[in-house]
C-alpha positions in Angstrom: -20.8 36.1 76.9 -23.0 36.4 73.4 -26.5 35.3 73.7 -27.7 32.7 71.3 -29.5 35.6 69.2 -26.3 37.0 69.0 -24.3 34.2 67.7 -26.7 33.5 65.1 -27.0 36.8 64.2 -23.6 37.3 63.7 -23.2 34.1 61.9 -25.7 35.7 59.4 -23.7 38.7 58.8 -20.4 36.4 58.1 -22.1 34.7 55.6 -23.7 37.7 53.8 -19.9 39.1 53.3 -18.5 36.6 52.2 -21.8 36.4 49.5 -21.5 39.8 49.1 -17.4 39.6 48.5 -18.0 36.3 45.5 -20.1 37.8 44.2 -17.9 41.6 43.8 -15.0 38.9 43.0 -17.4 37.5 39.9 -17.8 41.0 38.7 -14.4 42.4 39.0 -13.5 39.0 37.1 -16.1 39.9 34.3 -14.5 43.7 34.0 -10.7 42.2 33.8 -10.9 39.0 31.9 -14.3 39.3 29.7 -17.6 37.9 30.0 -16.8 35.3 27.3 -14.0 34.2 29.3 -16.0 33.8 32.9 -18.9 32.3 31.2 -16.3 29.5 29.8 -14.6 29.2 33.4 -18.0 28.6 35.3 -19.6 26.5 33.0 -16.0 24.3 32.5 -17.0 21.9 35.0 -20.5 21.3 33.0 -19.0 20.7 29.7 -16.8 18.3 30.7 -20.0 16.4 31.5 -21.4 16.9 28.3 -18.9 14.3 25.9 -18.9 10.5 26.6 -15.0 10.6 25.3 -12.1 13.0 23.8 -9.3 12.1 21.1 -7.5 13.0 18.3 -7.9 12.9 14.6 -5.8 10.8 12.2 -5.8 9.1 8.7 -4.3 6.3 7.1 -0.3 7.7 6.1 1.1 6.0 3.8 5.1 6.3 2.9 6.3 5.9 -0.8 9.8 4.7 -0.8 11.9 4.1 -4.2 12.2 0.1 -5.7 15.2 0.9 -7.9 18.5 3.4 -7.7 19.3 5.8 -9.5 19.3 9.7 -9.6 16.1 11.2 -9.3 15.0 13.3 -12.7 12.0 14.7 -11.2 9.5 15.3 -8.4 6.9 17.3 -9.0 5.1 17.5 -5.4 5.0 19.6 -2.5 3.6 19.5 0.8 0.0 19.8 0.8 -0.7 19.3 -3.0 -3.5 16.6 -3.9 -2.8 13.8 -6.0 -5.0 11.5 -7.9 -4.3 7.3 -8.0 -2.1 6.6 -10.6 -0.5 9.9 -11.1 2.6 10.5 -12.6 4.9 12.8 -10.3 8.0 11.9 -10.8 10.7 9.8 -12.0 14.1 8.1 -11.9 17.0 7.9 -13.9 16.8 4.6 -16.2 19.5 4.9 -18.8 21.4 1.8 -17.3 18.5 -0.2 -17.3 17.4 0.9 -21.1 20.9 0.4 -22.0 21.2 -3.5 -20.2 17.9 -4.4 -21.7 19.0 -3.2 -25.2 21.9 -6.0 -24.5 19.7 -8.6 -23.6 17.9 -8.5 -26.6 20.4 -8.3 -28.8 22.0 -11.7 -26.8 18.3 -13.5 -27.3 18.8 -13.0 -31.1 22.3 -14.0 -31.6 21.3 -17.2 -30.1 18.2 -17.9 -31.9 20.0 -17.5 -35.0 21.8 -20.2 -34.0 18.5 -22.2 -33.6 19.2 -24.9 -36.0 16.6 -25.5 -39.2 15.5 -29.2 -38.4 13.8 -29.7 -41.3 16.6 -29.1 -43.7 19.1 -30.7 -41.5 17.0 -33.8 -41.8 15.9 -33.5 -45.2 19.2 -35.4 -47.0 18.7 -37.8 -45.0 14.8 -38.2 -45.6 15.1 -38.4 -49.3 18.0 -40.9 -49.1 15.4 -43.2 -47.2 13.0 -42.4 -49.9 15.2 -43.5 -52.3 16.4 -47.3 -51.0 12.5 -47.8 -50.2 12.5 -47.4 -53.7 15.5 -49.2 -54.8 13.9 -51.8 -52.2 10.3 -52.3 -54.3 12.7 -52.6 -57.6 14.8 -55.1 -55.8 12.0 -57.4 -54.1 10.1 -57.4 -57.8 13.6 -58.7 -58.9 13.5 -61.5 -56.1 10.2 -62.6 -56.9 11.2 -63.1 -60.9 14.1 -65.1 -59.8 16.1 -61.7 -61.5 18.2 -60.6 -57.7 19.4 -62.6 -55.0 18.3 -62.5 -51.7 21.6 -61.6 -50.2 20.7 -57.8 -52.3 17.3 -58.2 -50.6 19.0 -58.1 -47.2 21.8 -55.3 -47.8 19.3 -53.0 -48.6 17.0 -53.9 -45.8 19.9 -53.3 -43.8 20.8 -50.2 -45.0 17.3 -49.0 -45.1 17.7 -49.7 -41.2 20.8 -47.7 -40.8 19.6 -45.1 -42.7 16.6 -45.0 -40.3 18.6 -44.5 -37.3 21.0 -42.0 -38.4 17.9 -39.8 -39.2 16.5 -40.9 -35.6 19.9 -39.5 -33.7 20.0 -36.4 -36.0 16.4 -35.5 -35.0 17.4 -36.0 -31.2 20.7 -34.3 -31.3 18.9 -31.4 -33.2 16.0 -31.3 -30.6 18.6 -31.3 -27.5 20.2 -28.2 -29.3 16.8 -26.2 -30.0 15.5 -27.0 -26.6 18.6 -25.6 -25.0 18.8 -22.7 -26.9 14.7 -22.3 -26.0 15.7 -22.7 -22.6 18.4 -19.9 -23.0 16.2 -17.5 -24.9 13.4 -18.2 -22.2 16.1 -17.1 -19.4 17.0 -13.6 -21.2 13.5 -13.1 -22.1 12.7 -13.3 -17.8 15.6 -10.8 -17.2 14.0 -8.9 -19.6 11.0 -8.5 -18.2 12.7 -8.4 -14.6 14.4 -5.0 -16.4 10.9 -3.8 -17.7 9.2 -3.7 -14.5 12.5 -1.9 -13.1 11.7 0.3 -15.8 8.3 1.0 -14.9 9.3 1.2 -11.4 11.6 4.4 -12.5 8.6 6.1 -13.0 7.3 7.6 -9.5 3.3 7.0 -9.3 0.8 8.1 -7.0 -0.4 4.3 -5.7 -3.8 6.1 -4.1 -5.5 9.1 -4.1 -4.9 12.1 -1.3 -2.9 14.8 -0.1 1.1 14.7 0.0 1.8 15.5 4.1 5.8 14.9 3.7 8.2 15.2 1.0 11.3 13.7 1.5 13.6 13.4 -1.6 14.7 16.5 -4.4 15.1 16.3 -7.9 19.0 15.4 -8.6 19.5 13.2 -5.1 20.8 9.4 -5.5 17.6 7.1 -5.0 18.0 3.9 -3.6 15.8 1.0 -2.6 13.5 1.8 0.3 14.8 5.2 0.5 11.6 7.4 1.3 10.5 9.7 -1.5 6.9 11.1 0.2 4.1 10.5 2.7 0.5 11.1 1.7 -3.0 9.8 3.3 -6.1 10.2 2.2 -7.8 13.0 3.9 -11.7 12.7 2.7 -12.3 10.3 5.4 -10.9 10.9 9.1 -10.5 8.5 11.9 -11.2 9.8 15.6 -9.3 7.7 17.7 -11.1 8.0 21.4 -10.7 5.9 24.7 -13.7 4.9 26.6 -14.4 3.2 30.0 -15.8 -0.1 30.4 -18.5 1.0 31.6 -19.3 2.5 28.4 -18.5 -0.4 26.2 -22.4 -1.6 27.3 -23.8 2.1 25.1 -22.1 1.7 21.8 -22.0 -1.5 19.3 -20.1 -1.4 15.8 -21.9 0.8 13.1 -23.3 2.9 15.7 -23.9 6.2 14.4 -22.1 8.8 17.2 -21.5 13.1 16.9 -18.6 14.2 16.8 -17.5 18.1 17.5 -14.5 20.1 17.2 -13.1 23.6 18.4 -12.3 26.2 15.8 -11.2 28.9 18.2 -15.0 30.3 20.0 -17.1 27.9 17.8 -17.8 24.2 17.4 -18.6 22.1 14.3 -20.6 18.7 14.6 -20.0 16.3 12.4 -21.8 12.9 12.2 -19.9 9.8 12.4 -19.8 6.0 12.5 -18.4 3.5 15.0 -16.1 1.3 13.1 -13.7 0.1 15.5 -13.8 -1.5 19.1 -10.4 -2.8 20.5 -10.7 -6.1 22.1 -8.5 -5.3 25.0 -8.3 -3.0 27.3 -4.9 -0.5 28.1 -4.5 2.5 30.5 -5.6 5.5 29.7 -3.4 8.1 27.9 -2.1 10.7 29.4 -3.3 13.5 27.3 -7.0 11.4 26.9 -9.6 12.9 29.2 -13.1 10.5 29.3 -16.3 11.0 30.7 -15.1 9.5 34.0 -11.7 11.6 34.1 -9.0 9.1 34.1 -10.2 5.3 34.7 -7.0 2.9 35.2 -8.4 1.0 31.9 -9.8 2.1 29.0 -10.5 0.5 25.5 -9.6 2.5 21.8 -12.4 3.2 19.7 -12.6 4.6 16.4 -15.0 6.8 14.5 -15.3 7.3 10.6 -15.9 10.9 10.2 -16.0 12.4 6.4 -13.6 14.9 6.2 -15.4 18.7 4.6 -11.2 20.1 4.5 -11.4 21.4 8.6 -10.5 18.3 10.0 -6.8 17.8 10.1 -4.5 15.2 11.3 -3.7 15.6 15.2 -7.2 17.4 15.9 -8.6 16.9 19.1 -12.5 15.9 18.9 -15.4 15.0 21.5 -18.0 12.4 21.1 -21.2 12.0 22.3 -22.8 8.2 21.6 
């Protein structure tokens, strides 16, 4: 039977091999896998400690699709290029819509040369008026002298009268006619302009300035409405889209300014950022989202402004610290 010095003795030369055998284990580890590597294995548990959240990077994408058919002349992109707001980088076939708008116009002025001259129409009919008002004066000058009758008084009364309202009707009849072929000229003059704009939308413009991610239409393929022609997103400014706990949401407020850092193989860049985004409801966590307190049932989405220097791309994983 061992003595108590014995047992505690021996207890004390256990525990010196098995310090003795970590820490030969640590140094055959150091000889076989690097000290880089070890350093980043011990201290894994530490680091982890170190960012309030993870996430990924991402920017606003935005997918151009063509408004009109028609074969497509030109595209003048590719994947990666930078293009400017208001660019021209492409465009679509528009000889059918040249050629329909050339007959429109030339249907707009047949039919206002059919607009009828009021004015002249009228003008016979004006001066014959004229005239009897005259032939009236000579008449009633007559009457009074006792030189006419009154029964020539009254017939050209009367046929000042009629005279009147034939030039009356002729006025409306002519005004019916010129506002109908106003209102005809006014409706090919709209599909005009409906052709214009199809026109314009034959030419293939940058709506905003960034980088073309995805090109999905060739010169020479059929275009047709809301087919997608390319995918771009303005990469100067990224967004990092990060989950936090709830019992986080008490350390940040909107506008808060946070760090952000990111791996490029052994070294880290910090870039400052913004807090511009705090989702009012909470989700669970991702699957591929690690935050400070590993994998909480609920978490909310945040999102951080970061300006973009060309390293940050869409998909990145990034760490915060508030």
């Amino acid at each position: 039977m061992k003595t108590a010095y014995q047992n505690h003795h021996g207890y004390k030369c256990i525990h010196k091999k098995q310090k003795i055998h970590k820490y030969l284990l640590i140094i055959f580890l150091g000889l076989v896998i690097g000290p880089t590597t070890l350093t980043s294995l011990t201290s894994c548990n530490k680091d982890k400690d170190i960012f309030d959240a993870t996430g990924t990077f991402e920017a606003t994408e935005v997918t151009i699709a063509s408004e009109v058919s028609g074969k497509i002349l030109q595209l003048d992109i590719d994947e990666g290029d930078s293009v400017m707001a208001g660019q021209r980088i492409g465009a679509i076939d528009s000889t059918q819509l040249i050629l329909r708008k050339k007959q429109l116009v030339n249907n707009i002025r047949a039919i206002q040369s059919r607009n009828p001259n009021v004015q002249k129409q009228i003008a016979v009919l004006e001066q014959q008026i004229s005239t009897q008002l005259q032939e009236k004066e000579r008449v009633q000058r007559l009457f009074d002298a006792n030189a006419a009758t009154g029964k020539q008084l009254d017939d050209i009364t009367a046929y000042i009268a009629l005279l009147s309202k034939q030039l009356e009707a002729q006025k409306s009849s002519l005004n019916v006619t010129t506002n109908s072929i106003t209102q005809d000229v006014a409706t090919l003059e709209a599909q005009v302009e409906q052709i214009e704009d199809q026109i314009t939308k034959c030419k293939i413009i940058a709506p905003l300035t960034g980088t073309i991610l995805t090109k999905y239409a060739r010169a020479y393929e059929l275009a047709t409405p809301g087919k997608p022609l390319y995918k771009l997103a303005d990469l100067s400014e990224m967004t990092l889209r990060a989950y936090i706990t709830s019992d986080q949401l008490s350390k940040i407020k909107l506008g808060q300014p946070v760090k952000v850092y990111t791996d490029y193989g052994d070294k880290t860049r910090e870039y400052p950022g913004t807090l511009s985004w705090i989702s009012a409801k909470s989700e669970f966590t991702p699957k591929n989202i690690h935050t400070k307190n590993e994998r909480a049932n609920l978490v909310y989405a945040i999102k951080i402004k970061v300006i973009n220097d060309g390293f940050l791309k869409i998909g990145m994983y990034g760490q915060l610290i508030f």
